[in-house]
C-alpha positions as CSV (number, residue, x, y, z in Angstrom):
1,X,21.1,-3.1,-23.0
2,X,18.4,-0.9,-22.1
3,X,17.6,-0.9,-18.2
4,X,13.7,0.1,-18.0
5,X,13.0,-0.6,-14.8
6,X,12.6,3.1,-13.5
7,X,11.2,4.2,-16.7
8,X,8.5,1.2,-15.9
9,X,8.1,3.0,-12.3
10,X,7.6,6.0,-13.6
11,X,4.2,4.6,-15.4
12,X,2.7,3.7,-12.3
13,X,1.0,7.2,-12.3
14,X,-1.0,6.1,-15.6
15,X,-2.4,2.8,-13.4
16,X,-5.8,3.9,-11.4
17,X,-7.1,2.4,-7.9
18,X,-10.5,1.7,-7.1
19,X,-11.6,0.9,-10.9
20,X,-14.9,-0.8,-9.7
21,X,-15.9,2.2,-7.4
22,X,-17.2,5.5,-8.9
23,X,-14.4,8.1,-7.5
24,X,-15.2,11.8,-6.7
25,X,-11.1,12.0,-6.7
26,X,-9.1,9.5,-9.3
27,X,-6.0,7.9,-7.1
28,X,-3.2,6.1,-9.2
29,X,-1.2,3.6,-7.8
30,X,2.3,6.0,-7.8
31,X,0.3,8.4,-5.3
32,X,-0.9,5.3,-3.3
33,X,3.0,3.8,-2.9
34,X,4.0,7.8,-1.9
35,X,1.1,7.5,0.7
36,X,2.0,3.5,1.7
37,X,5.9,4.2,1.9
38,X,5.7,7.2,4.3
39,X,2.9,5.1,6.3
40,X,4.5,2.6,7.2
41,X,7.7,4.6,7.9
42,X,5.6,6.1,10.5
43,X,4.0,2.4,11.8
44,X,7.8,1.5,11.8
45,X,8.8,4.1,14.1
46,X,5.8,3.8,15.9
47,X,7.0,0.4,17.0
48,X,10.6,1.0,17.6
49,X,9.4,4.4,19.7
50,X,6.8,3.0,21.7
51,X,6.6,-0.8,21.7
52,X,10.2,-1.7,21.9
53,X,10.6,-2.3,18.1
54,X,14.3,-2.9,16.6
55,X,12.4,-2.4,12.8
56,X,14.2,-0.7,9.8
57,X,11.5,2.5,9.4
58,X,13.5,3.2,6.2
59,X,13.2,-0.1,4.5
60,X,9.7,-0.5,5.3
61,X,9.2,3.2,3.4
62,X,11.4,1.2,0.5
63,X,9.2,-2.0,0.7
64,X,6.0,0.4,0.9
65,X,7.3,2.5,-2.0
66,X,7.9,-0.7,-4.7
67,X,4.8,-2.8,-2.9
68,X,2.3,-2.4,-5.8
69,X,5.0,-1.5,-9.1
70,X,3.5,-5.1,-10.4
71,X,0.2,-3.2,-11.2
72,X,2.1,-1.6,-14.3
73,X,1.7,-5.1,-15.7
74,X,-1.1,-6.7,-14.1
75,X,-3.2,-3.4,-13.8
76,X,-4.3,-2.8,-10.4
77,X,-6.6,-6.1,-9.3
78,X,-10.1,-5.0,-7.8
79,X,-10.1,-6.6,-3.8
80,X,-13.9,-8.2,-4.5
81,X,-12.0,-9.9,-8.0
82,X,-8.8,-10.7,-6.5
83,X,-10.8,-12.1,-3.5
84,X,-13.1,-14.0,-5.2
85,X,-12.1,-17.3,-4.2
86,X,-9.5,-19.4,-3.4
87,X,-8.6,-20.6,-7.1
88,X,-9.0,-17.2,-8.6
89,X,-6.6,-15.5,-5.8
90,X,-3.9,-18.1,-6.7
91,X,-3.7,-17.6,-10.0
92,X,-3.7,-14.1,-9.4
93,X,-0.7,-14.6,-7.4
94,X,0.9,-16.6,-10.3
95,X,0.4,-13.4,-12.9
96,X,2.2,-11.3,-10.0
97,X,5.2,-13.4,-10.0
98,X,5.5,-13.1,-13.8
99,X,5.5,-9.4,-13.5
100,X,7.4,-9.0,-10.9
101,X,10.4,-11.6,-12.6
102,X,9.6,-9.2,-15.7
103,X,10.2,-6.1,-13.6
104,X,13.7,-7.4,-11.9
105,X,14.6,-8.4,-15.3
106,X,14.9,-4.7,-16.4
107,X,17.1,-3.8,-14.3
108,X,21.3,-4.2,-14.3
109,X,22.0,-8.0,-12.9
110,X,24.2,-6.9,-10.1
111,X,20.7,-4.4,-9.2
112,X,18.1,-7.3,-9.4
113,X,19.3,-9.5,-5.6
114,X,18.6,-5.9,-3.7
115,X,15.4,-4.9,-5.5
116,X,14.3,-8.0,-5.6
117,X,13.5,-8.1,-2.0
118,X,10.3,-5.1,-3.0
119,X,8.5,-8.0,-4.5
120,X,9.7,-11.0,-2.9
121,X,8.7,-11.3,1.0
122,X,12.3,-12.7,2.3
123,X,12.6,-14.0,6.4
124,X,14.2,-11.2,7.4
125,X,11.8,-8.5,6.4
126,X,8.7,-11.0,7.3
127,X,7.6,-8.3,10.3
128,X,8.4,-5.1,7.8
129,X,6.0,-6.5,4.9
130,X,3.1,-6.5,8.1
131,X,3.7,-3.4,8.2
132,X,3.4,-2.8,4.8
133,X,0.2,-4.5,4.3
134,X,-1.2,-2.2,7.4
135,X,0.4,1.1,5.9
136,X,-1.4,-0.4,2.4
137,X,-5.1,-0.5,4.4
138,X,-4.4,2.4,6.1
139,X,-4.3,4.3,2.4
140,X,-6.9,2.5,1.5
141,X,-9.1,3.6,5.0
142,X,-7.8,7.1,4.1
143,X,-9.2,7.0,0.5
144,X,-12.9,5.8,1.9
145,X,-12.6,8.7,4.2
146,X,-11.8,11.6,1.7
147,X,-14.7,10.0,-0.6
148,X,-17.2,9.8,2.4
149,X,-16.2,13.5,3.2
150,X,-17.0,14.2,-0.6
151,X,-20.3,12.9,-0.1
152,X,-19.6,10.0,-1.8
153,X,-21.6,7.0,-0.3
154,X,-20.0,4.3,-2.5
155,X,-17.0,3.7,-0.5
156,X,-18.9,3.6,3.1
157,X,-19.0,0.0,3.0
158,X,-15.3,-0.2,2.1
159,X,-14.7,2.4,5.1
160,X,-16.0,0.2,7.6
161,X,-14.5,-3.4,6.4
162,X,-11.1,-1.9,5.4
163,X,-10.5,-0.4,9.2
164,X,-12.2,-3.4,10.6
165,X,-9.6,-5.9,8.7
166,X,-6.8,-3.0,10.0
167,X,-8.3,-3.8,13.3
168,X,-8.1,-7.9,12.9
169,X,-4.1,-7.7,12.0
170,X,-4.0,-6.6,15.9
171,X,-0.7,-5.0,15.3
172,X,-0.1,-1.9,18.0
173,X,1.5,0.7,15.8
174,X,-1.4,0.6,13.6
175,X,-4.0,0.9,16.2
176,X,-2.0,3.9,17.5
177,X,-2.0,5.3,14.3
178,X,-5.8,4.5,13.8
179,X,-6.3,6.7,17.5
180,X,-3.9,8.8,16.9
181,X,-3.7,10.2,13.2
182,X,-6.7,8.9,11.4
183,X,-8.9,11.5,12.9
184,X,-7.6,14.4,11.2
185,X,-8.7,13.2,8.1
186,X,-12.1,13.5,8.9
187,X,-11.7,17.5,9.1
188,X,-11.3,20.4,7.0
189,X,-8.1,21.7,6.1
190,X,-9.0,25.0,8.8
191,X,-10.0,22.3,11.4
192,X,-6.6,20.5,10.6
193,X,-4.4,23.8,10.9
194,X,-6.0,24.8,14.2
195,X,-4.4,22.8,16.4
């Protein structure tokens, strides 16, 4: 049998973000998962360095790094369609589970129980997939950011209601990070290498 499951990863580069939006910079959704997993490596060690965390940093970058593989099938959902209401957002999340089962089912059996876990939100890694979903805004917050710096005014909108939803999941290593790190984005790369 032929295992595709990392030659399906591996197309993730071909699957843009932000399809609604008109992009200065195209993002794909491998680049966005690079961006996510070492994000919320960083969140994770953020709350095991300064808020008394006991959080596995690595398998948050492993959950941040697998978060949006789906999108090879489903294509990468715009927020405002996903969103739309209630009834559209569950049957969204009923295409997601069929991907998902059709992603697992490329890989070896004795494989499929630990990857699973990448698209399946389990009890133990309940705090680790907030973290995810915070990394996963973050990226997003980041990507406003670059386009504002561009001078592109489309995603100003998105700027403000992506880091005021970061904001409402009032967890503490993202607000450090928010204080902390987010600023450097807004400079050049001299400004960024004087420090």
């Amino acid at each position: 049998m032929v295992n595709s499951f990392f030659a399906m990863h591996s197309r993730m580069k071909h699957i843009n973000r932000w399809a609604l939006m008109r992009n200065t910079a195209s993002e794909n959704i491998s680049e966005h998962s690079n961006d996510v997993a070492a994000i919320a490596h960083a969140l994770a060690v953020i709350k095991n360095l300064r808020f008394g965390g006991k959080v596995n940093a690595e398998r948050a970058a492993f959950l941040g790094l697998y978060h949006d593989m789906p999108e090879i099938i489903t294509g990468d959902m715009p927020t405002p369609v996903k969103y739309h209401s209630k009834q559209m957002h569950e049957e969204f999340l009923k295409v997601e589970k069929v991907a998902c089962d059709k992603l697992l089912s490329m890989l070896p059996e004795d494989m499929r129980e630990y990857y699973s876990s990448a698209f399946f939100m389990c009890e133990e890694d309940e705090y680790l997939w907030k973290i995810v979903k915070a990394a996963d805004k973050i990226s997003a917050l980041i990507k406003c950011i670059e386009e504002k710096n561009a001078g592109n005014r489309e995603f100003e909108k998105a700027l403000l209601s992506t880091e005021k939803a970061i904001r409402e999941m009032k967890l503490p290593e993202a607000e450090v990070f928010l204080e902390e790190f987010i600023p450097a984005f807004h400079l050049s790369l001299d400004e960024q290498t004087e420090n």
